[in-house]
C-alpha positions as CSV (number, residue, x, y, z in Angstrom):
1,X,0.0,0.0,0.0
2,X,1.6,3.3,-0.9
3,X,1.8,6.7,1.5
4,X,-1.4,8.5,-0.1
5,X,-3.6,5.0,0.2
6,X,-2.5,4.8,4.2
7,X,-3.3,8.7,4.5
8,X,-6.8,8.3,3.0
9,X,-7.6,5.2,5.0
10,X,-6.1,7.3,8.1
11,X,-9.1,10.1,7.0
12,X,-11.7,7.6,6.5
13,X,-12.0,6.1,9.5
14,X,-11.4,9.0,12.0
15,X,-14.0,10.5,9.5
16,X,-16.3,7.6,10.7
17,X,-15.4,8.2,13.7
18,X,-16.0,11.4,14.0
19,X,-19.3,11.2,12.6
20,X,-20.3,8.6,15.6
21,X,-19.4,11.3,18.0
22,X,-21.8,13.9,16.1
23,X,-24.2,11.7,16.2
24,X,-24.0,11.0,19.8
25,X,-23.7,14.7,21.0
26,X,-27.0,15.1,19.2
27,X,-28.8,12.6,21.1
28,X,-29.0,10.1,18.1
29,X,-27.8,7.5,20.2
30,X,-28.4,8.1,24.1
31,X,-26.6,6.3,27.0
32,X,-26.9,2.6,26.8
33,X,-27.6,2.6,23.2
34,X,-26.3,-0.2,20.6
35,X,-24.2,1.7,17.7
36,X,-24.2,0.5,14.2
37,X,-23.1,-3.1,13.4
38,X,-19.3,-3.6,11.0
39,X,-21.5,-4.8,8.3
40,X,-24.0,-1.6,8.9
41,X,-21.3,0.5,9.1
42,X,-19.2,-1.1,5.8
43,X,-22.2,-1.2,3.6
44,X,-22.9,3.1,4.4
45,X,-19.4,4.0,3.8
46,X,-18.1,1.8,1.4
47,X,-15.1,0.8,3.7
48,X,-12.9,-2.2,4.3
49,X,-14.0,-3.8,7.8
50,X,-10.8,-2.4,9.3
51,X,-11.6,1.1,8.7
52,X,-14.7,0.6,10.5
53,X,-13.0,-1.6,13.4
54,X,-10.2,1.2,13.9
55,X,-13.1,4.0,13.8
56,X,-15.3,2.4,16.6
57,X,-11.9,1.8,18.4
58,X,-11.3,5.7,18.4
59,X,-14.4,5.8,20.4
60,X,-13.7,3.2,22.7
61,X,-10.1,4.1,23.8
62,X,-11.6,8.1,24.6
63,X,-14.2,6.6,26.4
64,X,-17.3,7.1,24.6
65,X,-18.5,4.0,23.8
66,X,-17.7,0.6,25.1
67,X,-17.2,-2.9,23.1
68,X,-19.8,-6.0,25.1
69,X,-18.9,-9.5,23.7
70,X,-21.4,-11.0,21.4
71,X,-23.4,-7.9,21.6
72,X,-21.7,-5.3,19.5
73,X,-20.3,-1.4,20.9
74,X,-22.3,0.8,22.6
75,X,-22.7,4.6,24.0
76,X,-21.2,4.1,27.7
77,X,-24.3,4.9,29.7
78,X,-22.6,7.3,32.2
79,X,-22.5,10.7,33.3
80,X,-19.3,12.2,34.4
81,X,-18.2,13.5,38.0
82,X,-17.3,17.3,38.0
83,X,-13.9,17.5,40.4
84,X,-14.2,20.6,42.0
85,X,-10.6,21.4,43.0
86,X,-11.2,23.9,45.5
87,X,-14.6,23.8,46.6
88,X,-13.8,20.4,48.1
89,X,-10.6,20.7,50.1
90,X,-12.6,23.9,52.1
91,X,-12.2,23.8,55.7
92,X,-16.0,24.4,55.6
93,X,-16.7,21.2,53.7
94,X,-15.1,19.3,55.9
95,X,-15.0,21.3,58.9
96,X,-19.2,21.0,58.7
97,X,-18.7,17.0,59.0
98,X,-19.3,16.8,54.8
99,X,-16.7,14.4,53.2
100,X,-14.4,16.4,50.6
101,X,-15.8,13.9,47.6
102,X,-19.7,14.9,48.3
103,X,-18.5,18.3,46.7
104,X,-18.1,16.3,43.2
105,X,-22.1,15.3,43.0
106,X,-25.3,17.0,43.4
107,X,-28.2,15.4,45.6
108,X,-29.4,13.6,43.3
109,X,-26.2,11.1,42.7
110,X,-24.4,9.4,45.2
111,X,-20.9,8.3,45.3
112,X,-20.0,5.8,48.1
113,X,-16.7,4.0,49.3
114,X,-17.5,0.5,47.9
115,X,-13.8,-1.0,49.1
116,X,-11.7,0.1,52.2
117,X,-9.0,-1.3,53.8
118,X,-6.9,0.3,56.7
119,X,-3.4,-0.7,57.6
120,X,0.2,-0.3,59.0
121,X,2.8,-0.7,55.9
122,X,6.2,0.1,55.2
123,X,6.5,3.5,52.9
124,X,8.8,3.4,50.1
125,X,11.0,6.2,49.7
126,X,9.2,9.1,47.1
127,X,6.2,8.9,50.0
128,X,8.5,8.9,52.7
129,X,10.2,11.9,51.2
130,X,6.9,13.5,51.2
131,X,6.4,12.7,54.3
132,X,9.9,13.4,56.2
133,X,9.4,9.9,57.5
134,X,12.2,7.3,57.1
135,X,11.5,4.7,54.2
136,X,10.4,1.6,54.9
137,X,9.1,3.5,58.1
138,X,5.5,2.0,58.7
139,X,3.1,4.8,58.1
140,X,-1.1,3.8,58.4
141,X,-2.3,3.8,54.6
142,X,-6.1,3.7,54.1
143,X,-7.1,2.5,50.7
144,X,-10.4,3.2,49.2
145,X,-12.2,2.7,46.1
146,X,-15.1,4.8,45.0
147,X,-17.9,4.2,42.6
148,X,-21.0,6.2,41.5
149,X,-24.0,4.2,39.9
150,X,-22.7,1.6,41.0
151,X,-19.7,2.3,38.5
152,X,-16.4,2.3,40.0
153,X,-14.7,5.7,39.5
154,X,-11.5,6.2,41.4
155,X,-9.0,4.7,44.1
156,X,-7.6,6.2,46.7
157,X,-4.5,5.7,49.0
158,X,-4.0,8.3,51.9
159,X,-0.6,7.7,53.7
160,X,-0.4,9.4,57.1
161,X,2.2,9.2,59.7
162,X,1.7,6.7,62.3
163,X,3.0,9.0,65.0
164,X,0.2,11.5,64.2
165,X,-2.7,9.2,63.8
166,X,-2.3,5.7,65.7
167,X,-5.0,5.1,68.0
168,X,-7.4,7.6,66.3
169,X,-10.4,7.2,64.9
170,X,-8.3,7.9,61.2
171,X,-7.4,4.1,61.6
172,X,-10.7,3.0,61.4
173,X,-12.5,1.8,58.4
174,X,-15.0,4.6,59.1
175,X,-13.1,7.7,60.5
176,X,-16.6,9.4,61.2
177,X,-17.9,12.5,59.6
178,X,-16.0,15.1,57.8
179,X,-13.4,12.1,57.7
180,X,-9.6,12.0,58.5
181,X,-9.1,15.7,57.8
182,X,-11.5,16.4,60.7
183,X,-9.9,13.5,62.9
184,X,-6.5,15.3,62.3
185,X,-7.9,18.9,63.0
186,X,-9.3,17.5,66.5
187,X,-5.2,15.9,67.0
188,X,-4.1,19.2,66.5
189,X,-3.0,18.9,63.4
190,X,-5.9,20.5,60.9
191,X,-4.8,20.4,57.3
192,X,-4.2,24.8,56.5
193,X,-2.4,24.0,53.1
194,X,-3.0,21.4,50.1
195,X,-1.1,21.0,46.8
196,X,-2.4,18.6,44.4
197,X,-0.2,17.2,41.1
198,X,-2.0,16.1,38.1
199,X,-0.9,13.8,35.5
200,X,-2.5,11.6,32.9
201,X,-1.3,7.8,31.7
202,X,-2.3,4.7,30.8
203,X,-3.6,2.1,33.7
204,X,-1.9,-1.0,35.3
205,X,-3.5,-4.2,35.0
206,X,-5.0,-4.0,38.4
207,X,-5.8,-0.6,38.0
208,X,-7.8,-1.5,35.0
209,X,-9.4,-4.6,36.4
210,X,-10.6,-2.7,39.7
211,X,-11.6,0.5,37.6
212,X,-13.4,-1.6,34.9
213,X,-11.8,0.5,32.4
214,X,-13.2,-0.4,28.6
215,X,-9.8,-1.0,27.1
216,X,-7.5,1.9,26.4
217,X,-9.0,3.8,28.3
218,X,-6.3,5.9,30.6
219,X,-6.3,7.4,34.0
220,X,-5.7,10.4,35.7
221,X,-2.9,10.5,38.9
222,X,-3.6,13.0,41.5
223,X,-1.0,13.5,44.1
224,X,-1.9,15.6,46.6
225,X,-0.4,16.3,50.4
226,X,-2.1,18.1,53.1
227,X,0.1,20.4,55.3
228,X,-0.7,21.5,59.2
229,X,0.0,25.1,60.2
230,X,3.5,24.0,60.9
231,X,4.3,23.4,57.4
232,X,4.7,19.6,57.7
233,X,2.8,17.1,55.4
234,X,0.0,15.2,57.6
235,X,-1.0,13.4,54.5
236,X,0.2,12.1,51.0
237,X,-2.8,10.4,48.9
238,X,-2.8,9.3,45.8
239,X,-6.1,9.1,43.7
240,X,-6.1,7.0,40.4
241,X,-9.3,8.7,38.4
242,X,-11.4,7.2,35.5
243,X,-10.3,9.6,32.8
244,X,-13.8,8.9,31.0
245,X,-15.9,9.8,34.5
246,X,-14.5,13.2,35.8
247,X,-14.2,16.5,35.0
248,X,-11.5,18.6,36.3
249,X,-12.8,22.0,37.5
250,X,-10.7,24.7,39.2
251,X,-12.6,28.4,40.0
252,X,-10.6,30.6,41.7
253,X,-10.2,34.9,41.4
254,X,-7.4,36.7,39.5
């Protein structure tokens, strides 16, 4: 095959493909719906099955639509989460016994902690460095996964110093309302400072598996610590987000 037949093959699918996603912002096909079949799709635009394969994998791999075996690809039925940055990490939000997460739905959705597991570990060193613990120094990790329609949406690992928290209600499954950022404020040590590190890549197997990610589908890393008035880091969590279920919002003045 020569350079201008690959080019136009290159055009015709992402021209397919591009059509799907017209069709879907319209409302031709909703939420749930089935898309056109290979042979449906072949027949309209005169194209080579693989033209139509690679065009209904462009909307897979940005999330749109998902692949179900046997049944054909459909329009992932899901709305996404708006991440409010800011909003969320307000000492009002969780000062008022509100968890930082119910800032990302509205009262009529309901995102929940599906998995949770609380534990002493040994740190290796980039989160002991964030810390100013020793690596390999055991620090109490609580690891959470959260879903919304019963989708799952992110992970969660918070790392927290053991000499800050042990015995505290933040090693409980269930830290209690306004969660461990109220539990620390009560030990004296009341998150006054946040800074949060974005990054996008592609899952690892077990991220994928415990996400249900439709394949190719990659994730967003959040990295954030929380700092007490001191200007020591009281936590380091990392949050692995469903790049296809969340919006990233940030409002803040000039």
């Amino acid at each position: 095959m020569g350079a201008g037949q690959g080019e136009a093959g290159g055009r015709k699918y992402q021209r397919i493909a591009d059509e799907l996603k017209t069709a879907i912002s319209a409302g031709e096909y909703g939420p749930g719906d089935r898309l056109p079949g290979e042979n449906d799709l072949m027949a309209v635009h005169g194209v080579a099955r693989m033209t139509v394969r690679q065009a209904l994998a462009v909307l897979q791999g940005e999330g749109i639509a998902e692949a179900r075996k046997g049944a054909g690809v459909f329009v992932r039925g899901f709305r996404p989460l708006r991440r409010r940055g800011i909003q969320r990490l307000a000492a009002e939000q969780w000062g008022a016994g509100r968890s930082v997460w119910s800032a990302d739905v509205g009262e009529e959705r309901e995102l929940v902690v599906d998995q949770v597991s609380v534990a002493e570990e040994p740190v290796d060193a980039r989160i002991a460095h964030v810390l100013g613990v020793e690596a390999g120094a055991l620090v109490w990790v609580r690891r959470r996964r959260y879903a919304l329609d019963g989708k799952p949406v992110m992970l969660a690992a918070s790392h927290l110093p053991a000499g800050l928290v042990a015995g505290s209600a933040v090693t409980r499954p269930d830290p209690g309302s306004g969660g461990i950022y109220a539990r620390l404020a009560e030990l004296g040590h009341a998150p006054v400072h946040f800074r949060e590190e974005l990054r996008s890549r592609m899952p690892t197997p077990a991220e994928a598996k415990d996400l249900e990610l439709p394949s190719g589908t990659p994730v967003i890393l959040v990295s954030r610590t929380a700092f007490a008035a001191g200007g020591g880091a009281v936590e380091a969590n990392e949050m692995v987000l469903d790049s296809a279920s969340y919006i990233l919002e940030y409002d803040f003045e000039a």
